[in-house]
C-alpha positions in Angstrom: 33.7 26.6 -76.1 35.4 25.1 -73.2 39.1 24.8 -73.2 40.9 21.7 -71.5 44.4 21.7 -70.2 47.1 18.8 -71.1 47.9 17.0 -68.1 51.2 17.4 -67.2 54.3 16.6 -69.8 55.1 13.0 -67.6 51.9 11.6 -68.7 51.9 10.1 -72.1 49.5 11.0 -75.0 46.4 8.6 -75.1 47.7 7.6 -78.8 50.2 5.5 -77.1 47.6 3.2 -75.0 46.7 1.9 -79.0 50.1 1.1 -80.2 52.9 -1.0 -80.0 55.8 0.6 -77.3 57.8 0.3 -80.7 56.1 3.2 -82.3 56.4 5.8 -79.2 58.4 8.6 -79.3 58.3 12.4 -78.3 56.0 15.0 -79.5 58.4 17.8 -81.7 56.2 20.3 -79.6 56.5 19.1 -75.8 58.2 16.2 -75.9 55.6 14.0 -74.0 55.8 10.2 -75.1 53.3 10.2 -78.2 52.3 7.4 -81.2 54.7 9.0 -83.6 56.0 6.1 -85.8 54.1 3.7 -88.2 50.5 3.0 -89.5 48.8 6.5 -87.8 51.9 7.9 -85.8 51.9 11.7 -85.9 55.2 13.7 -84.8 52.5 15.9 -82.8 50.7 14.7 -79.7 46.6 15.3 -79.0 47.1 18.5 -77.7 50.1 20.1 -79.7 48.0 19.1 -83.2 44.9 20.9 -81.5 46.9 24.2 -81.0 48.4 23.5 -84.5 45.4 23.5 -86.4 43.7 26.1 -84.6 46.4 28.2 -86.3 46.0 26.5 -89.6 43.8 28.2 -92.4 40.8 26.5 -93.2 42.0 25.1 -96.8 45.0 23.4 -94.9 44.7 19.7 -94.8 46.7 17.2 -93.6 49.1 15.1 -96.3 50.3 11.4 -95.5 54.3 11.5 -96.9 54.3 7.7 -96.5 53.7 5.8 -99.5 53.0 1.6 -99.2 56.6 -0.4 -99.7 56.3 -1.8 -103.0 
C-alpha cells in the first residue's frame, strides 16, 4: 500500500472545490479550510478522516446526527 502525504496545512481540502464558501470551515484535526457545514460537511478533512478510521474498529460506522427540519 502506498501512503500519500497531505499537502501542506495552507492548501484547502478538495471537499471545498464542491461547496458553497458558506459551508467551509477548519478541520478539528489540522485546521486546514475543509467542507464542514451542511448537506455532506464533515468536521474532518480527507486526510484527518483517513487517519481516523484507520484507527477505527471494523464494526464502527459513521452516524449522520442531522435529522431533516420538519
Amino acid at each position: 500500500m502506498t501512503s500519500t502525504f497531505p499537502p501542506p496545512i495552507s492548501e484547502p481540502d478538495p471537499s471545498t472545490f464542491t461547496c458553497s464558501s458558506s459551508l467551509v470551515g477548519p478541520c478539528s484535526g489540522c485546521q486546514r479550510n475543509t467542507h464542514r457545514y451542511g448537506s455532506g460537511g464533515l468536521p474532518l478533512c480527507h486526510w484527518c478522516m483517513t487517519t481516523a478510521r484507520e484507527n477505527w474498529d471494523t464494526g464502527v460506522r459513521f452516524n449522520n446526527t442531522r435529522t431533516p427540519a420538519g
